[in-house]
C-alpha angles and dihedrals in degrees: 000000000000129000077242101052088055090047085056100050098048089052087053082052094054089044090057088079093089091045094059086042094059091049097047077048103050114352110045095070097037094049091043093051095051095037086060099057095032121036098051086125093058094050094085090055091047097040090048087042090054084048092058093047092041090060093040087060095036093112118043101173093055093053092045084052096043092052099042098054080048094066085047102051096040084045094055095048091048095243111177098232098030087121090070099077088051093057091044085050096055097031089059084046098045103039090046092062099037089059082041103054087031106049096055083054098046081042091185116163121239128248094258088047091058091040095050089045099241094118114032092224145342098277132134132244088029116205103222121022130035114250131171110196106125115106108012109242088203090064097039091054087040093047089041102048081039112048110054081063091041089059113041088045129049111186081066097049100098096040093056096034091054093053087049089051087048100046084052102041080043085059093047105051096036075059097240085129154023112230094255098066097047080052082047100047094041092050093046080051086056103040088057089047097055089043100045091042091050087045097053093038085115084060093071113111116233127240113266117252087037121128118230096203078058103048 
């Protein structure tokens, strides 16, 4: 993928915010509503699925680790794409504290906490409880481990892309979440990704036999 391509995409991340907008405005309540009478047979699949990506992610540290003595290895060794773990790795810091320093301020209810009357509505700023349901901290690590390899390799595309789509529609219909924080979390995912891929391009390790004062 080209410089360009990434420019692109960052500027399609930051043009998600009027998308989000129109479904606070006019989707979350009405989805919600109808998820909550209606999708009680796919809970079991979602619930065992969020099991699965909650023990995958158990460990952050781990991961973080894993990840970062990966870019040094594959550095080391000039692979192509050994950059990538590095923008997986800051994208999974970064997006984790963002959600986390963002979601207390934003403090909106979940969709259990509205079903289950403990907030009045799904709005946001709300006036009595602390909530934390925009964006959704489960799509913007899942966007953000995902997405550096989404996008560099295409035969994995739709595989990747697909576990991303089921983690956020899992979050949507166990009720963790209204749509438009699963849109949110996954944007501000790609939006990390873009950035951090456009700020280590000069990471990248150059073919072998090219001349630098050519490049």
């Amino acid at each position: 993928m080209t410089f360009r391509f990434y420019l692109r995409l960052l500027l399609a991340a930051l043009l998600s915010v009027p998308v989000i907008l129109l479904l606070i405005a006019g989707v979350d309540a009405p989805l919600a509503d109808l998820l909550h009478q209606q999708s009680a047979p796919l809970r079991p699949f979602f619930a065992g699925l969020m099991q699965l990506q909650d023990t995958l992610m158990s460990q952050p540290l781990w991961v973080w680790s894993g990840l970062l003595l990966l870019f040094i290895v594959t550095r080391l060794l000039r692979w192509p794409n050994s950059t990538i773990w590095l923008v997986a790795l800051l994208t999974l810091i970064s997006s984790e504290a963002i959600r986390n320093l963002s979601a207390p301020y934003f403090n909106r209810p979940r969709p259990s906490a509205v079903f289950s009357h403990v907030a009045p509505n799904a709005g946001f700023w709300q006036a009595v409880g602390r909530f934390d349901s925009f964006p959704s901290g489960h799509a913007a690590v899942t966007a953000g481990l995902l997405l550096p390899w989404a996008l560099r390799f295409p035969k994995a595309r739709p595989w990747l892309l697909a576990w991303l789509g089921l983690v956020c529609l899992g979050r949507v219909v166990l009720e963790f979440h209204w749509l438009s924080d699963v849109v949110a979390g996954a944007a501000l995912g790609l939006l990390l990704t873009c950035g951090f891929e456009i700020g280590t391009w000069w990471l990248r390790p150059k073919p072998m036999g090219i001349d630098d004062s050519r490049v």
